[in-house]
N, CA, C and O atoms as a GROMACS GRO file, in nm:
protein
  444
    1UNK      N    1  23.658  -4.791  14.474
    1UNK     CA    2  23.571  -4.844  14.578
    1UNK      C    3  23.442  -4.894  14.514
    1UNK      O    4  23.356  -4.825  14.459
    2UNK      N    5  23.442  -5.019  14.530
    2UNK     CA    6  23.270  -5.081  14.468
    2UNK      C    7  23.138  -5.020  14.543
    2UNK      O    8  23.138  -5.008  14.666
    3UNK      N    9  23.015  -4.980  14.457
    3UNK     CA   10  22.944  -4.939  14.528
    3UNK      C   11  22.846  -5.048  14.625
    3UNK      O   12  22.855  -5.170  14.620
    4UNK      N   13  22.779  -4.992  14.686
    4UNK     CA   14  22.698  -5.093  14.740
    4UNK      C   15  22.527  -5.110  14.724
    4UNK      O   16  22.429  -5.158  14.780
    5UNK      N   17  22.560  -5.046  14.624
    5UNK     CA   18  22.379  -5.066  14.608
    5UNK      C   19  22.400  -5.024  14.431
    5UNK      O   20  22.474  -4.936  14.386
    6UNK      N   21  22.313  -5.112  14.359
    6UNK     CA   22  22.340  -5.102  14.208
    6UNK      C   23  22.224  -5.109  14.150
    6UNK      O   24  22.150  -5.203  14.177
    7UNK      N   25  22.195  -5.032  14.079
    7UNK     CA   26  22.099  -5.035  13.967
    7UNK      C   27  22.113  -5.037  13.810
    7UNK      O   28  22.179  -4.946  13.762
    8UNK      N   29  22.072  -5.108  13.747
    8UNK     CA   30  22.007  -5.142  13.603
    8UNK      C   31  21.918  -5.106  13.528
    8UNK      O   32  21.811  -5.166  13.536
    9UNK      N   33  21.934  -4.987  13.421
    9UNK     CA   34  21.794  -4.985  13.354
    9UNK      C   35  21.793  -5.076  13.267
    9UNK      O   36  21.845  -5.059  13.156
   10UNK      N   37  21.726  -5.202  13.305
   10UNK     CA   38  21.728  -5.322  13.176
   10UNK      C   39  21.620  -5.333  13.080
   10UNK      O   40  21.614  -5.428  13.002
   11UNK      N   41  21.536  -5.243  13.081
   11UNK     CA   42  21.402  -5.253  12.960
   11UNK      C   43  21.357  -5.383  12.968
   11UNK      O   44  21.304  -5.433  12.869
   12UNK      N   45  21.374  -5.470  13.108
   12UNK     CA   46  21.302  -5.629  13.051
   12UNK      C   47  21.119  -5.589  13.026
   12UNK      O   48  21.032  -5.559  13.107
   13UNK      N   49  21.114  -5.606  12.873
   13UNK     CA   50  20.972  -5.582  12.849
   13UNK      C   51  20.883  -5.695  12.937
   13UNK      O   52  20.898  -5.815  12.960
   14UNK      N   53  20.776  -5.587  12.976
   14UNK     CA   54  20.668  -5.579  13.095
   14UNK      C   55  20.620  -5.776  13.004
   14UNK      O   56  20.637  -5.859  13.094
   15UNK      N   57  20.583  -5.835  12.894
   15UNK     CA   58  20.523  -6.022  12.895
   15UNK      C   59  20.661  -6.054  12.948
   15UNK      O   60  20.658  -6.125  13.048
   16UNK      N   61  20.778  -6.019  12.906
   16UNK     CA   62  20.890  -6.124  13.030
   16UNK      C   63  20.894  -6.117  13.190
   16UNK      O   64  20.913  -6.208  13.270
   17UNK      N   65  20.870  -5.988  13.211
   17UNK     CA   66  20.857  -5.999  13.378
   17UNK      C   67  20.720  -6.110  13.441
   17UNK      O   68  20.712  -6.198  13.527
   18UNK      N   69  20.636  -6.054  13.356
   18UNK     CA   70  20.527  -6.133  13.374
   18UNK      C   71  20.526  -6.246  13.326
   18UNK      O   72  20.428  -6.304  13.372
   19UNK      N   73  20.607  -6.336  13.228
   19UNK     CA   74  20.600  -6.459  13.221
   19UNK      C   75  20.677  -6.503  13.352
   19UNK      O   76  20.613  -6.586  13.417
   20UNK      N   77  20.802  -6.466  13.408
   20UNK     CA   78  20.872  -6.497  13.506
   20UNK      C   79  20.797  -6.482  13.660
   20UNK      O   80  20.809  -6.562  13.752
   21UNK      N   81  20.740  -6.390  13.660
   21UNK     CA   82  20.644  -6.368  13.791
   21UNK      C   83  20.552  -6.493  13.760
   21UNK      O   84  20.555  -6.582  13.846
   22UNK      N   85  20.461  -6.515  13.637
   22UNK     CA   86  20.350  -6.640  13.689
   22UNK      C   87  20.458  -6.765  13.716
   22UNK      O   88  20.410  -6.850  13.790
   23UNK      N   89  20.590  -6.790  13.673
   23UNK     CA   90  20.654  -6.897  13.663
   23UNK      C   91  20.687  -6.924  13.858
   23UNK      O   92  20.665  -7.017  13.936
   24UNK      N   93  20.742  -6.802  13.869
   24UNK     CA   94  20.783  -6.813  14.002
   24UNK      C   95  20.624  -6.824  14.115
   24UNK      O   96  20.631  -6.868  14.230
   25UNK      N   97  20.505  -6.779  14.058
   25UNK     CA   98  20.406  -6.818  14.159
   25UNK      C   99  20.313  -6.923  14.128
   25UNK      O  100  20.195  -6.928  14.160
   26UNK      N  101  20.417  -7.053  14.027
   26UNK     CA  102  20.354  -7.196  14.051
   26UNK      C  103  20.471  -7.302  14.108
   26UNK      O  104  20.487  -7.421  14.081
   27UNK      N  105  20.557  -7.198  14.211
   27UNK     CA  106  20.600  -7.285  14.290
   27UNK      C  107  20.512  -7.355  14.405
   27UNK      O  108  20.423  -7.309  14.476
   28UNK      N  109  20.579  -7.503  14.398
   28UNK     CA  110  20.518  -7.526  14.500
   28UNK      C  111  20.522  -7.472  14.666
   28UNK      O  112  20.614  -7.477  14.748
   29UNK      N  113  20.341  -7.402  14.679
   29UNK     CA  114  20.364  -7.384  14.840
   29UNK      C  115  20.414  -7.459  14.953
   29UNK      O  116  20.458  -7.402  15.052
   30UNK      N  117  20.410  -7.585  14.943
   30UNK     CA  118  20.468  -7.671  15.061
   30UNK      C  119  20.635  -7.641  15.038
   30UNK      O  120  20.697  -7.704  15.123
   31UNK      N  121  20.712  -7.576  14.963
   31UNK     CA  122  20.854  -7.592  14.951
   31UNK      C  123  20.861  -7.474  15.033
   31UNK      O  124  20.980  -7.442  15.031
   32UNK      N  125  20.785  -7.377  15.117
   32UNK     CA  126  20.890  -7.232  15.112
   32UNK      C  127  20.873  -7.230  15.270
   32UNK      O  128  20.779  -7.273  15.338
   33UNK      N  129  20.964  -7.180  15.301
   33UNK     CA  130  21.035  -7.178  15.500
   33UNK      C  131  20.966  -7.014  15.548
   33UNK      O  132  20.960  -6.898  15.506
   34UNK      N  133  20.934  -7.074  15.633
   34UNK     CA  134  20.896  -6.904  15.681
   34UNK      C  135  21.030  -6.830  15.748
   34UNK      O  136  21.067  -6.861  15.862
   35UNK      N  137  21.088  -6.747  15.684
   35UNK     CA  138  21.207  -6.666  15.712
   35UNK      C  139  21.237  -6.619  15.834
   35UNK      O  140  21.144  -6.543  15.861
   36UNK      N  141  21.320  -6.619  15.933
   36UNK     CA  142  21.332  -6.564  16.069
   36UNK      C  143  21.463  -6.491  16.040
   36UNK      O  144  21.532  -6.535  15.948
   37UNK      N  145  21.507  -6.377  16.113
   37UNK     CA  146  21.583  -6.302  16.104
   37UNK      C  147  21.678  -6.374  16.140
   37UNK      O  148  21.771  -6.407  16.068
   38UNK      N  149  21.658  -6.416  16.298
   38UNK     CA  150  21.745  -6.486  16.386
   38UNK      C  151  21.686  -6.595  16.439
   38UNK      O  152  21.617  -6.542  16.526
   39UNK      N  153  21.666  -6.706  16.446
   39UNK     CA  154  21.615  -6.801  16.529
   39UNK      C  155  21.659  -6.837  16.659
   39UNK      O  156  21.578  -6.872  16.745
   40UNK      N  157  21.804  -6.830  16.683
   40UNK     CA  158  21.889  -6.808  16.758
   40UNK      C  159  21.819  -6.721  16.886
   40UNK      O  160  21.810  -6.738  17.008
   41UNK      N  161  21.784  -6.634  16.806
   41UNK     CA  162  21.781  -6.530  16.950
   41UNK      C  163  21.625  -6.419  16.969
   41UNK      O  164  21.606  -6.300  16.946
   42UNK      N  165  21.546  -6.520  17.017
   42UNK     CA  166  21.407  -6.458  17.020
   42UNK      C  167  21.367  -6.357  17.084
   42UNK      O  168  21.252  -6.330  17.117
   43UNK      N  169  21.507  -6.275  17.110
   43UNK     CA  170  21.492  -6.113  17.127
   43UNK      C  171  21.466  -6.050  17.024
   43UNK      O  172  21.409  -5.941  17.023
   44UNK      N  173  21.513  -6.120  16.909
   44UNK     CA  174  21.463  -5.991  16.829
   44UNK      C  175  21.356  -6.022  16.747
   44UNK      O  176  21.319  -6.139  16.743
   45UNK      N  177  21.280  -5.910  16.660
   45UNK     CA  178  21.196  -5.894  16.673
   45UNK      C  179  21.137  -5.918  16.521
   45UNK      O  180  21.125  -5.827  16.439
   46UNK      N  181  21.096  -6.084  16.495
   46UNK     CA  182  21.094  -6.102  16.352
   46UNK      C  183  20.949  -6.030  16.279
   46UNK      O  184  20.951  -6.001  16.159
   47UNK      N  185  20.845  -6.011  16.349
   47UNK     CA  186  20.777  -5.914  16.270
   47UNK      C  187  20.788  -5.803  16.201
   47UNK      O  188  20.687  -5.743  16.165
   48UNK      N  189  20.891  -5.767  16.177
   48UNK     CA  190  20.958  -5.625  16.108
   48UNK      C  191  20.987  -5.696  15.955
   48UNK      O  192  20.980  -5.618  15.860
   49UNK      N  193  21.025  -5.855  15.923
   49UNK     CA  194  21.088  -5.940  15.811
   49UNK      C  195  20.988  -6.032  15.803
   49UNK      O  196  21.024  -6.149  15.794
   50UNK      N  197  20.858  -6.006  15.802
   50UNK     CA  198  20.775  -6.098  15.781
   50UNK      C  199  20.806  -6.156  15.606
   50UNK      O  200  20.790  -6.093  15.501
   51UNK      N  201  20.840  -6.252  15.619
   51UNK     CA  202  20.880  -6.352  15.465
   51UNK      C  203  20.887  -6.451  15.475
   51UNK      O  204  20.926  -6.503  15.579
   52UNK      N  205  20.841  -6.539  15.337
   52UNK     CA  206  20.869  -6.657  15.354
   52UNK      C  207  20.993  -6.713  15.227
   52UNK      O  208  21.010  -6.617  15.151
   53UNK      N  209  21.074  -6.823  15.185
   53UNK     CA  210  21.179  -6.836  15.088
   53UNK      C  211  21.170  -6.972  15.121
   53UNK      O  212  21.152  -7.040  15.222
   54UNK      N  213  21.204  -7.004  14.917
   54UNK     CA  214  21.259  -7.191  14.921
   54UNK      C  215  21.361  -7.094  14.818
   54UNK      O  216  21.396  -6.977  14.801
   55UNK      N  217  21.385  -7.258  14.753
   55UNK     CA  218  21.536  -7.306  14.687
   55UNK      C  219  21.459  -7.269  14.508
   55UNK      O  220  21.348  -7.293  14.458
   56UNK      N  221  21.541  -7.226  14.474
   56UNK     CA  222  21.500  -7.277  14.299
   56UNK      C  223  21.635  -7.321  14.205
   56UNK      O  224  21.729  -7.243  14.186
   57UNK      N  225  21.632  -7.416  14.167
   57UNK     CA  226  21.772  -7.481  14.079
   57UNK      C  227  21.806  -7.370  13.957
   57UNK      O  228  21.733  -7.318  13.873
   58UNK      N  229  21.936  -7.357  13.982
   58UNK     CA  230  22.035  -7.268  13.865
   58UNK      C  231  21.974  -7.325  13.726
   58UNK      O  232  21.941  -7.243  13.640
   59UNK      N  233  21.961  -7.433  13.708
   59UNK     CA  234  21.904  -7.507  13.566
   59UNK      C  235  21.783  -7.467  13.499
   59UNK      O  236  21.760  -7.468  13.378
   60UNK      N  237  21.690  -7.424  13.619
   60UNK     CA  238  21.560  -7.369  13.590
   60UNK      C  239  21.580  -7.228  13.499
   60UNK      O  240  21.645  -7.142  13.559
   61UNK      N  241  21.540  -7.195  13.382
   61UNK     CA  242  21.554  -7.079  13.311
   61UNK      C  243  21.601  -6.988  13.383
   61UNK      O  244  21.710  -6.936  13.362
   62UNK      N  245  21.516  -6.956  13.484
   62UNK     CA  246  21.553  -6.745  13.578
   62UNK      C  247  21.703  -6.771  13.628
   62UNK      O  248  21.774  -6.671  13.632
   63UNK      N  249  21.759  -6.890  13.665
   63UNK     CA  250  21.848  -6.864  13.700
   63UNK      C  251  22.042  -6.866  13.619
   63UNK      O  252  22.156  -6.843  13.659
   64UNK      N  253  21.970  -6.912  13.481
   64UNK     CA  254  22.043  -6.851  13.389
   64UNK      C  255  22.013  -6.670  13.271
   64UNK      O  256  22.069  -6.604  13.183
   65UNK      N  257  21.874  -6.670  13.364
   65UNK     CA  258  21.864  -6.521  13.330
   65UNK      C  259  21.944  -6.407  13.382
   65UNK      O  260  21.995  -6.307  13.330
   66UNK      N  261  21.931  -6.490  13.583
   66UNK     CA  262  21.976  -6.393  13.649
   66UNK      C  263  22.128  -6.404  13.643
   66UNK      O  264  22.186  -6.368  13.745
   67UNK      N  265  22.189  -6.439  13.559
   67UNK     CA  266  22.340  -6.474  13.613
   67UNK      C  267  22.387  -6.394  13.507
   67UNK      O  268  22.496  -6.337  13.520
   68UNK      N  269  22.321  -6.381  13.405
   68UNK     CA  270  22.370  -6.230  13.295
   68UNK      C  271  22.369  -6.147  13.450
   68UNK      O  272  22.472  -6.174  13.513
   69UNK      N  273  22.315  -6.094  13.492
   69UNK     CA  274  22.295  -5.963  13.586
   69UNK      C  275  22.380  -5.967  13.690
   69UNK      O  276  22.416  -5.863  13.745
   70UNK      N  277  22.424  -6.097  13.733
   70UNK     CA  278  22.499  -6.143  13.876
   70UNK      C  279  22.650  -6.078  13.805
   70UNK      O  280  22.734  -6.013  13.869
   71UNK      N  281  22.657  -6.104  13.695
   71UNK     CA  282  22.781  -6.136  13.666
   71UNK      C  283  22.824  -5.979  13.654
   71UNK      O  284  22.927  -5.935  13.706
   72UNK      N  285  22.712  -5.884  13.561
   72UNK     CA  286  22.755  -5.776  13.528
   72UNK      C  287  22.780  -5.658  13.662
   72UNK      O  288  22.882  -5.590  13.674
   73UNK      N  289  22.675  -5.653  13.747
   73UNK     CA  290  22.668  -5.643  13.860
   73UNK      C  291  22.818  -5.669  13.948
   73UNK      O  292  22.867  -5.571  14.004
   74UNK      N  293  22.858  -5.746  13.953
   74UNK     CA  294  23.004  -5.788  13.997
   74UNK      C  295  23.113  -5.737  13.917
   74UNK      O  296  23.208  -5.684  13.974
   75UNK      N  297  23.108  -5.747  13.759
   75UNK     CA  298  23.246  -5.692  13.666
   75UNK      C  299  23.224  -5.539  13.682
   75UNK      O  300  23.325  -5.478  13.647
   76UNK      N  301  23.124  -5.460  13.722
   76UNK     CA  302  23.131  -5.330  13.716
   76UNK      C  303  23.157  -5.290  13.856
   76UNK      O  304  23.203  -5.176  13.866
   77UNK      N  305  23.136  -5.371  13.991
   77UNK     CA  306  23.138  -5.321  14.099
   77UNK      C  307  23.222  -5.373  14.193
   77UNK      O  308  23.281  -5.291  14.263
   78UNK      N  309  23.243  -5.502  14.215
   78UNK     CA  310  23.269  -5.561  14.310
   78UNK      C  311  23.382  -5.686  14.256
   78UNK      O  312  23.455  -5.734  14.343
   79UNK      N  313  23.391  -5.718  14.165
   79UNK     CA  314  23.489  -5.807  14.119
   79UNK      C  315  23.539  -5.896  14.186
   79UNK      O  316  23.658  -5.887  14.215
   80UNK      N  317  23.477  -5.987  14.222
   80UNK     CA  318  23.494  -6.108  14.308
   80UNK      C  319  23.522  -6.197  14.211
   80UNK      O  320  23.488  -6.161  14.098
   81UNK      N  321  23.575  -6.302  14.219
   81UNK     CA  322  23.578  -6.466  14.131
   81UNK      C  323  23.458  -6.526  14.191
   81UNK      O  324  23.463  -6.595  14.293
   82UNK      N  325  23.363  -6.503  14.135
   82UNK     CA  326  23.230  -6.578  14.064
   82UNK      C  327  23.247  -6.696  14.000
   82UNK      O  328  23.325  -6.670  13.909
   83UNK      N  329  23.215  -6.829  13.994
   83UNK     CA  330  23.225  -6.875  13.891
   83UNK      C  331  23.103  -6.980  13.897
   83UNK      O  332  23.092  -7.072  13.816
   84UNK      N  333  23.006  -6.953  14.009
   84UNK     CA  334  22.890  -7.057  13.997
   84UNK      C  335  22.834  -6.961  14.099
   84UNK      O  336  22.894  -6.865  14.147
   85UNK      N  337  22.649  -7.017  14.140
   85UNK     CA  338  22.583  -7.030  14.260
   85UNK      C  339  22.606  -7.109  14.334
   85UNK      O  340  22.620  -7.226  14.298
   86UNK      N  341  22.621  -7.060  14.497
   86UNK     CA  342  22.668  -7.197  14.555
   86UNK      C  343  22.549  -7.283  14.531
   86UNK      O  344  22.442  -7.227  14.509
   87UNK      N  345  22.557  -7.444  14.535
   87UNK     CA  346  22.462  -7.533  14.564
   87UNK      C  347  22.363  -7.503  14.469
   87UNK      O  348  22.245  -7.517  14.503
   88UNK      N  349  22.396  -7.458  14.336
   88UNK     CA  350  22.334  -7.438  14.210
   88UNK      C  351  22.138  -7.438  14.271
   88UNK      O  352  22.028  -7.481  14.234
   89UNK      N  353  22.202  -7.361  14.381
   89UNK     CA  354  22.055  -7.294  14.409
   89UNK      C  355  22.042  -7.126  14.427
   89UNK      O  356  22.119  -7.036  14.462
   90UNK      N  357  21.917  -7.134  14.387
   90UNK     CA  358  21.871  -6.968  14.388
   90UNK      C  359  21.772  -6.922  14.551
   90UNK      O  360  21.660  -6.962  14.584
   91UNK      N  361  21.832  -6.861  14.599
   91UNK     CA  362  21.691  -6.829  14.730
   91UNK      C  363  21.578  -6.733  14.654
   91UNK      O  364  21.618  -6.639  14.586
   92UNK      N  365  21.472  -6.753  14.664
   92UNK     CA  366  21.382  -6.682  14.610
   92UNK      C  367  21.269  -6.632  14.766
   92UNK      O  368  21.219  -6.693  14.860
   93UNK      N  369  21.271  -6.548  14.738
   93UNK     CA  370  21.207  -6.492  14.869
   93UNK      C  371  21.070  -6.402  14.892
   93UNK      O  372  21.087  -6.288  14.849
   94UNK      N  373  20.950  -6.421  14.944
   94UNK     CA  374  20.824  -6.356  14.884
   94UNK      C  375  20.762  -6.284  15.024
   94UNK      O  376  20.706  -6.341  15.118
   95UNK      N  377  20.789  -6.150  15.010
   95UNK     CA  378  20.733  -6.074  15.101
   95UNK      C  379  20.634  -6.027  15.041
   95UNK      O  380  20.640  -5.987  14.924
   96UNK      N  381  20.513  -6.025  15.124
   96UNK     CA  382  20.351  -5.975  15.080
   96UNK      C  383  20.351  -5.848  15.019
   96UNK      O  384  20.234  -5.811  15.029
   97UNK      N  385  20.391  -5.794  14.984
   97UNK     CA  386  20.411  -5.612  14.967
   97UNK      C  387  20.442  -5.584  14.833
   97UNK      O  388  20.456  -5.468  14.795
   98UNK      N  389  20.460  -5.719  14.729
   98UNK     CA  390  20.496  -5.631  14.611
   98UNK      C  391  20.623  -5.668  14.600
   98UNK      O  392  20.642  -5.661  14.479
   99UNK      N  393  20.716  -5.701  14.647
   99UNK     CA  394  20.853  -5.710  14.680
   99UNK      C  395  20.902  -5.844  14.627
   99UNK      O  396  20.832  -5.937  14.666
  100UNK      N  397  20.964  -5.864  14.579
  100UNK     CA  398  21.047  -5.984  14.513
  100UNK      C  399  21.195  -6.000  14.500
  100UNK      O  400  21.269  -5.959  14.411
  101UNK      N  401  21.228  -6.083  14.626
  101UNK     CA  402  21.400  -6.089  14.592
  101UNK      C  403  21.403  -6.251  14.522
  101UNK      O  404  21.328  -6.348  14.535
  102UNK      N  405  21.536  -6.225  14.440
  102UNK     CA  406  21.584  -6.337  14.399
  102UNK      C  407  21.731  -6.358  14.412
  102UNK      O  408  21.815  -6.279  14.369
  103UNK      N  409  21.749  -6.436  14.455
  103UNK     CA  410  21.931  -6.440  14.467
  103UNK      C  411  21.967  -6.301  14.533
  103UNK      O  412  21.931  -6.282  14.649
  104UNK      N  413  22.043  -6.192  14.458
  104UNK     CA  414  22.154  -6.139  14.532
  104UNK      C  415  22.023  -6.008  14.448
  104UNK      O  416  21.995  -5.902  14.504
  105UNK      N  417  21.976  -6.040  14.343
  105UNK     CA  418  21.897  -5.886  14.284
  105UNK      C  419  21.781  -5.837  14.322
  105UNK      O  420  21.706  -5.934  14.306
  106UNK      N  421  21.725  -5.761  14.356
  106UNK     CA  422  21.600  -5.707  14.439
  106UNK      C  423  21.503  -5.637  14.297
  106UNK      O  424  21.539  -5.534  14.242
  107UNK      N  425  21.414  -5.692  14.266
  107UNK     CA  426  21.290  -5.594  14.182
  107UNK      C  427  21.218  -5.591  14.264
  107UNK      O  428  21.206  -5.662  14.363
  108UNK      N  429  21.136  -5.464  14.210
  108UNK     CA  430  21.047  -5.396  14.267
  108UNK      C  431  20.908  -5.397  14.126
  108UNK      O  432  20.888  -5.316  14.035
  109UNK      N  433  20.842  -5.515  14.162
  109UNK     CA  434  20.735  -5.461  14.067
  109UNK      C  435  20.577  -5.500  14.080
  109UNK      O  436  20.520  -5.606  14.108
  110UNK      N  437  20.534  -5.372  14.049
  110UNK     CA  438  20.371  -5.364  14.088
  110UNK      C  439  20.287  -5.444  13.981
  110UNK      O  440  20.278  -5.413  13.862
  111UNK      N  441  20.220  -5.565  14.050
  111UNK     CA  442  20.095  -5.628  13.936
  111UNK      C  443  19.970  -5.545  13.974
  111UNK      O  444  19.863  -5.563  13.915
   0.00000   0.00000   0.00000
């Protein structure tokens, strides 16, 4: 049974996170969507997912970083046929809190 929640101790030394964090916060602000849970259905209650997310191209460095991790992540757990990102895009997603998702991997890291 694959698990559903996975962790990595990857030692990415603290100048690579931080070269990748300033990289990812000179995206441009006019590119990123303010995130709604549901748009569909304004019962519920999107202040709980306050976020905003754009697109970042597979070509761009992180997203041949992150695909070492996509991949291993999958051969140890879940074993799907992988063989690209769809639409050789990455969702990158920026909740105020410290929080940083990218694609399918979640860090957690404090500047």
């Amino acid at each position: 049974m694959a698990n559903t929640c996975c962790w990595y101790e990857t030692r990415i030394p603290e100048p690579l996170m931080k070269s990748l964090l300033d990289d990812l916060d000179k995206v441009d602000k006019n590119t990123f969507i303010k995130s709604e849970i549901n748009a569909l259905e304004p019962h519920i209650q999107n202040n709980i997912r306050k976020s905003q997310h754009c697109w970042i191209p597979t070509s761009y460095w992180i997203g041949g970083f992150l695909w070492h991790y996509i991949m291993t992540a999958n051969k140890d757990n879940f074993l799907y046929d992988i063989s690209h990102i769809e639409h050789d895009m990455i969702q990158y997603t920026q909740y105020n809190k410290g929080i940083i998702i990218i694609g399918i991997l979640i860090w957690t890291y404090v500047i």
